[in-house]
N, C-alpha and C positions, 0 to 999 in steps of 0.2 A: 412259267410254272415254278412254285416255289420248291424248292429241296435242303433237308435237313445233313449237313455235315458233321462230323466230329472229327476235330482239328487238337492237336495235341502241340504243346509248344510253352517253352519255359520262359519265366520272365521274374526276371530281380525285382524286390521290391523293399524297399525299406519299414521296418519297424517301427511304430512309435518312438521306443524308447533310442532307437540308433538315431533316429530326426533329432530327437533331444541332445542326444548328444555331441552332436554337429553343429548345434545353437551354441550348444555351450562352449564348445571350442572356439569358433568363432569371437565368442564376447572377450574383450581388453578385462582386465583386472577389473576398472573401479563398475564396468559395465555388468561384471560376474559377481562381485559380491552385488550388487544393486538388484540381481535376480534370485540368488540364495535367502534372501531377509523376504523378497518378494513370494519367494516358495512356504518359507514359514510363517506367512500372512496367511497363505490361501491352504494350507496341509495342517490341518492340527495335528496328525499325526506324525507330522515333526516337530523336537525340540532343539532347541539350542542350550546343547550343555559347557560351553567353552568355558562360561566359569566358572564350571564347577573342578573344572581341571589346570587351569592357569598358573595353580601353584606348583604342579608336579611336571608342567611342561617347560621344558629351558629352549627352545627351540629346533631346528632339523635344519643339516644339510646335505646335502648329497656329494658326494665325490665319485665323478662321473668316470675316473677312470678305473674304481673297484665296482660299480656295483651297476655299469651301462647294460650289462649283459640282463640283470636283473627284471629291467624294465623292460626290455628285449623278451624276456618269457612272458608279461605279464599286461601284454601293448593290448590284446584278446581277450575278455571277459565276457565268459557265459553266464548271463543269469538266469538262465532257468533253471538251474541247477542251485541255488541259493533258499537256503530255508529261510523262511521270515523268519521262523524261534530264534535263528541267529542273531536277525534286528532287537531279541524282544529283551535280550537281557542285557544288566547293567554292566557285567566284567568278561566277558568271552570279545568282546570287539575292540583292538587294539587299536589304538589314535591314528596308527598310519592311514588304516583305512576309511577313514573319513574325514580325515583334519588337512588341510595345507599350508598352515604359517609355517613359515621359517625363519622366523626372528621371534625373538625372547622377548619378555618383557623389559629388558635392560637396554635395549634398544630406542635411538632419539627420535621423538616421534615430530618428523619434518615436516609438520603442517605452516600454514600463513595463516596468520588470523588476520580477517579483514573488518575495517572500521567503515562503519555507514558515513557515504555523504550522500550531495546533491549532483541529480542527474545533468547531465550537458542542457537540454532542453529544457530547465528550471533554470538554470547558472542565465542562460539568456534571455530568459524570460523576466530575473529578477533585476536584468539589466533595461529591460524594455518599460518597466512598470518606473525608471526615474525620467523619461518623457513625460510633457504636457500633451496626449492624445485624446481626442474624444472615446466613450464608449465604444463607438463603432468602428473605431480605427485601434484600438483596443484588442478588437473581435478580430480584424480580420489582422495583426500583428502576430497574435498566438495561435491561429488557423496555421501562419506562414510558420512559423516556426516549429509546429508540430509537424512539417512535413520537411525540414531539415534533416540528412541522414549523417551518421556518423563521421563522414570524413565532411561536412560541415557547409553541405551544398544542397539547395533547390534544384532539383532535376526536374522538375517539371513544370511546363510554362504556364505562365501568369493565366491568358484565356484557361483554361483547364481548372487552375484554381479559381477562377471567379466563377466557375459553375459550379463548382463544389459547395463556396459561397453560399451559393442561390441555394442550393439544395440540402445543405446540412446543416447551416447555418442561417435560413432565411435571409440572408444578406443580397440583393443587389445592388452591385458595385460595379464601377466602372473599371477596364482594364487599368485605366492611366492613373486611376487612384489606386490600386493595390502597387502598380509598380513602383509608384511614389515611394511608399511604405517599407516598399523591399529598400529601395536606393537609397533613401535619405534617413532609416532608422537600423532595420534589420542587418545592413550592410555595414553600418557607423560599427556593430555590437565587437565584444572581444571574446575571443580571438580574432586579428584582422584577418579577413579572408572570409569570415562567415559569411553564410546566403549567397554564396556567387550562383551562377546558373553552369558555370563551366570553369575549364579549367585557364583559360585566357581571362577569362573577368576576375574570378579570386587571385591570379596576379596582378592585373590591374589597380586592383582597389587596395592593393597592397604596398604597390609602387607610389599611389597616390599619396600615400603617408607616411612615405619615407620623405628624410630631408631633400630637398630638392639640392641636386649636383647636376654636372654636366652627365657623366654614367648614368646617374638614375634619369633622367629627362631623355638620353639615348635609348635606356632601357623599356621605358616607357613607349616608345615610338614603334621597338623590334616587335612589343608584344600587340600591341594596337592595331600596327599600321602592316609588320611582317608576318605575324606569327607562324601561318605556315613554312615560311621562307625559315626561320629561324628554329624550328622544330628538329628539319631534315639537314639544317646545320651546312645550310647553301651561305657559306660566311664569305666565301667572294663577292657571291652577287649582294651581299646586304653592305660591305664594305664599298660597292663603288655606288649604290641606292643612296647612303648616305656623308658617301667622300668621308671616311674614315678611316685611319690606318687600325692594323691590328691591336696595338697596345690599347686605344679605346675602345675597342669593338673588346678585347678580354674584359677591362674593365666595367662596361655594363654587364656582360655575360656573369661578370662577376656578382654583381647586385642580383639579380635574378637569381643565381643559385642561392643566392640565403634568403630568399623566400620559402614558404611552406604550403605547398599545392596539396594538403589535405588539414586543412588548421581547425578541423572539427579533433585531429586526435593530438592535437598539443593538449588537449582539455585535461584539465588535472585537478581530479578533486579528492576529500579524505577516504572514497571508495574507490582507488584505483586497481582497476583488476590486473591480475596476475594468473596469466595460464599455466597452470601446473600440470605436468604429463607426469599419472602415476606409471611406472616399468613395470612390466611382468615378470621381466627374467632379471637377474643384478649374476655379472660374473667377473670374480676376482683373479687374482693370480696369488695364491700362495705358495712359497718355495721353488716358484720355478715352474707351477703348472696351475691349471685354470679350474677353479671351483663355479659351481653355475647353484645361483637359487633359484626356488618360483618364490614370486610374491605372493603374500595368501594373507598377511598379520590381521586384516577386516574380514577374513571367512570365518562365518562359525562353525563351530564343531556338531556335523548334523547327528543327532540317533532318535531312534523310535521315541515316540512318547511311552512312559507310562501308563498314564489315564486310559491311552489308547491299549494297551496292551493286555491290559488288566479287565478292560470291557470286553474283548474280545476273551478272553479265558470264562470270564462270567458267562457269556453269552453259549459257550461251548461246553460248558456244565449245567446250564441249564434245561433237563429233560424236555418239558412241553413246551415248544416255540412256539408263542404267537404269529401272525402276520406279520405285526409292527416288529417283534425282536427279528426277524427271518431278515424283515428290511434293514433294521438296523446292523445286523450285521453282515449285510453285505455291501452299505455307506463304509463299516469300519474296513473291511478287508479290502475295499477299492483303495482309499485312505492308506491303507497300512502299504499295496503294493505302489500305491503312485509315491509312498516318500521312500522305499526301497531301491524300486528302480532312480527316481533321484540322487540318492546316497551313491549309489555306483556309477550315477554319470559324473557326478562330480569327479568319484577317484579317477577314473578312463579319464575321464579331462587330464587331471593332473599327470597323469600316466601320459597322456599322448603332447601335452606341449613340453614335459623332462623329454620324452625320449628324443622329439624334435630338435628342439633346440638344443639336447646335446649333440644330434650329431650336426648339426648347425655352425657348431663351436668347433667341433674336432676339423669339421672340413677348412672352415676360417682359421686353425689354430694360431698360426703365424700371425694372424693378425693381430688377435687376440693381445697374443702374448706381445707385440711390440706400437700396436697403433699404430702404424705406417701405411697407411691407404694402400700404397705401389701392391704393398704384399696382399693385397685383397686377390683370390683367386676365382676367375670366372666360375660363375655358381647358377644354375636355374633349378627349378624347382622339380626336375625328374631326378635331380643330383642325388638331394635327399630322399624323396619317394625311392629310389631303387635302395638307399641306406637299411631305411627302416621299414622297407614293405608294407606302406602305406599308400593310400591312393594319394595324388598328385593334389584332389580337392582339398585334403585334410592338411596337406604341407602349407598350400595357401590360406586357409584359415589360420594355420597359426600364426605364419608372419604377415599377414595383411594389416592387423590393427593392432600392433602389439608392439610394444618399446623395452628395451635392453640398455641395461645400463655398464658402464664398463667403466676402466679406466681413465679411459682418454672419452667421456661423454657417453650422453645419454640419444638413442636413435634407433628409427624405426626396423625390425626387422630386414620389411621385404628389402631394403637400401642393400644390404649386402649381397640382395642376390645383382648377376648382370651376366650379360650375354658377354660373349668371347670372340678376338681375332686371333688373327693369327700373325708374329710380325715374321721379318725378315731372316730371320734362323730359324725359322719354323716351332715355334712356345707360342703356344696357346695363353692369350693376354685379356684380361679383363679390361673392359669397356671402360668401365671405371679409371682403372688407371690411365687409359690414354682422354678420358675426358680430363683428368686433373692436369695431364701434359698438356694439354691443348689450353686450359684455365690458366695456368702459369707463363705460356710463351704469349697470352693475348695482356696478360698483363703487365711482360716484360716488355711491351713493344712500340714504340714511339707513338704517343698518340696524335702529334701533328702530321704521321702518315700513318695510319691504323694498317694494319694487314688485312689484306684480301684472302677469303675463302680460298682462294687458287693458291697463294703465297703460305697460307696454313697448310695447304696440305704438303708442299716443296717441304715445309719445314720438318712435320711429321715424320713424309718419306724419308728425310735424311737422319732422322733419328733412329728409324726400321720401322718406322710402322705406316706401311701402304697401303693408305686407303681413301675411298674415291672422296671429290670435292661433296659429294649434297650429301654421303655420311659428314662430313665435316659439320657442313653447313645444320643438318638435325640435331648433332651433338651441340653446338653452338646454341640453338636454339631452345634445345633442352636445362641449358646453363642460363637461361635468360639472360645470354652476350647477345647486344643487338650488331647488324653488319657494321662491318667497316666503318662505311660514311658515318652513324652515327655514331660511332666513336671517337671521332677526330673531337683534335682539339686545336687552339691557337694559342 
């Protein structure tokens, strides 16, 4: 039997406009203007007046130790409490509240300009076309090499491709002719190393072209005939395999290191890319204490339209509304409130990654102020949340994908944060710093007898800091140091 209840019971729910604002926090710099130009696509009731003001603006910064508290009052914005007339005019709304450059126009503007060349994939292609090949060997020359990947390798076997052949290409071809093709043209191509299937054959074919010595013809043999054996750096048993003493066994080992196990990215052409990490925050040290910007120089300066503001006054002096005017202004007023409420997420952005990463700064100050990793102080992300009475979500937003530039280098936020021990007088020690302890003694340490996880930790303990072998062994691994054995050397 069915029965009707009423159940009463609260439940949190987020806001449109609070969703939005949580996007936006989230987005890096070049990721947030790339959405701002993308909001004045889609909103005609916003414009971009930046510059019409460019000449009266000299730029903004903050001095976070007069005016924290500021942003501290103002971390909270109600809008429903916001008149739109406030959007509608040209002088009642001051630049702070919409704008976020903080650099002038006298400021050097640190772009790359890049010059077009030729693709990796064309460079070897233009190498293939001075063979005497037929048509069909042709075809199935530039199949292979369109499935070469960046670091300059066929991963995938020959059977595989000749179906592909068959079916993209209408080509029926036999295995032992495509492989020809690879071995005797694709593989000749330069960079040497191209078209290997692995990382043992692109040494191979490597070796093969070098002058022939006794080291490289040894070398030749390790990768051939040992390679597993020689990977895991079993240099005993390869020394009495080939009745060699040490000094030659370095000196092949030596040849082999000046090969290039990825000779797709030696490739250098007039379009060499260059990764540029724009910062979100830049913080200096002036007089002895620490200035903190946002990047913002590519946001425009949002405010109402016009056009827009002006139809809508029309529309609300005009006594007998049609249908059509009824609709049309209620497209303008959707219009007028979706670019309002965006005006203000932006400020609230700006609002919430100062007040962040000031106190970011303040809790790091030490470090700040001298660049010394050691002085990094154990930091997680409730540190901050309890600072600024923020949720814990919105802390990681800011520092997840966001770059800070400083004195001593440019680097990702979350990096500063890190869990904490405890050492031997009882101080509370960042993880960090005993990783860079741990970095520094594996570097100091004989690598004809590399240290042992067990022997890392003796060494740590005797420093104060007591902690167990497989922490060791994580933090090691988090360093991408591999064990011991493959550290050794001869």
């Amino acid at each position: 039997m069915l029965k009707q209840e009423l159940n009463l019971k609260l439940q949190q729910k987020l806001s449109p406009q609070q969703i939005q604002l949580m996007k936006l926090v989230q987005l890096p710099t070049v990721a947030f203007e790339q959405r701002v130009k993308e909001e004045l696509e889609e909103n005609p009731a916003l414009d971009d007046q930046s510059n019409e003001n460019d000449e009266d603006y000299d730029g903004e910064k903050d001095d976070w130790d007069d005016q924290g508290e500021e942003f501290a009052d103002d971390q909270v914005i109600d809008t429903s409490d916001i008149n739109i007339d406030e959007y509608l005019s040209d002088d009642d709304v001051p630049n702070y509240k919409t704008y976020t450059n903080n650099y002038s126009d006298d400021d050097d503007e640190k772009s790359v300009p890049y010059a077009q060349g030729i693709s990796f994939i064309d460079f070897l292609k233009s190498q293939i076309y001075t063979y005497r090949l037929t048509e069909e060997q042709f075809m199935i020359a530039e199949f292979m090499l369109g499935n070469i990947d960046d670091d300059g390798y066929i991963r995938r076997d020959i059977k595989s491709l000749v179906d592909d052949l068959a079916f993209t290409q209408n080509l029926f071809v036999h295995v032992d002719e495509v492989e020809s093709i690879l071995v005797n043209y694709i593989q000749r191509l330069d960079p040497v190393g191209v078209g290997a299937r692995n990382l043992q054959e692109c040494l191979l074919i490597q070796l093969e072209q070098k002058a022939q010595t006794e080291a490289v013809a040894l070398a030749e043999k390790l990768i051939d005939e040992s390679f597993d054996a020689f990977t895991k750096k079993h240099y005993s048993k390869i020394m009495a395999k080939y009745d060699v003493d040490e000094d030659e066994l370095r000196e092949a080992i030596s040849e082999i290191e000046k090969l290039n196990p990825k000779p797709g990215k030696s490739f250098s052409s007039g379009n060499k890319m260059v990764e540029q990490i724009t910062p979100d925050f830049t913080i200096n040290i002036v007089d002895g204490d620490l200035e903190l910007l946002l990047n913002g120089r590519n946001v425009p300066e949002l405010r109402i339209s016009n056009t827009f503001a002006e139809m809508l006054d029309t529309y609300k002096k005009t006594d007998k509304k049609s249908s059509q005017q009824k609709d049309a202004i209620m497209f303008v007023k959707q219009k007028l409130d979706s670019a309002k409420w965006f005006i203000d997420a932006v400020q609230q952005r700006r609002n919430t990654l100062l007040y962040t990463m000031e106190a970011i700064m303040k809790f790091q100050k030490e470090y700040f102020l001298t660049g010394d990793e050691t002085k990094i102080r154990p930091m997680i992300l409730k540190d901050i949340s309890d600072r600024i009475g923020m949720d814990i979500s919105t802390v990681s937003r800011v520092a997840n994908s966001k770059y800070v530039t400083t004195p001593y280098g440019t680097f990702l936020i979350k990096d500063l944060f890190s869990e904490s021990l405890t050492n031997e007088d009882g101080e509370e020690v960042s993880t960090r710093e005993i990783k860079r302890i741990l970095q520094d003694v594996i570097i100091e340490e004989d690598k004809r007898k590399p240290l042992t996880d067990e022997k890392l930790t003796e060494i740590l303990k005797e420093k104060g800091y007591p902690i167990a072998r497989r922490t060791i062994a994580k933090y090691r691994e988090q360093l991408s140091i591999p064990v011991a054995r493959l550290r050794k050397e001869i």
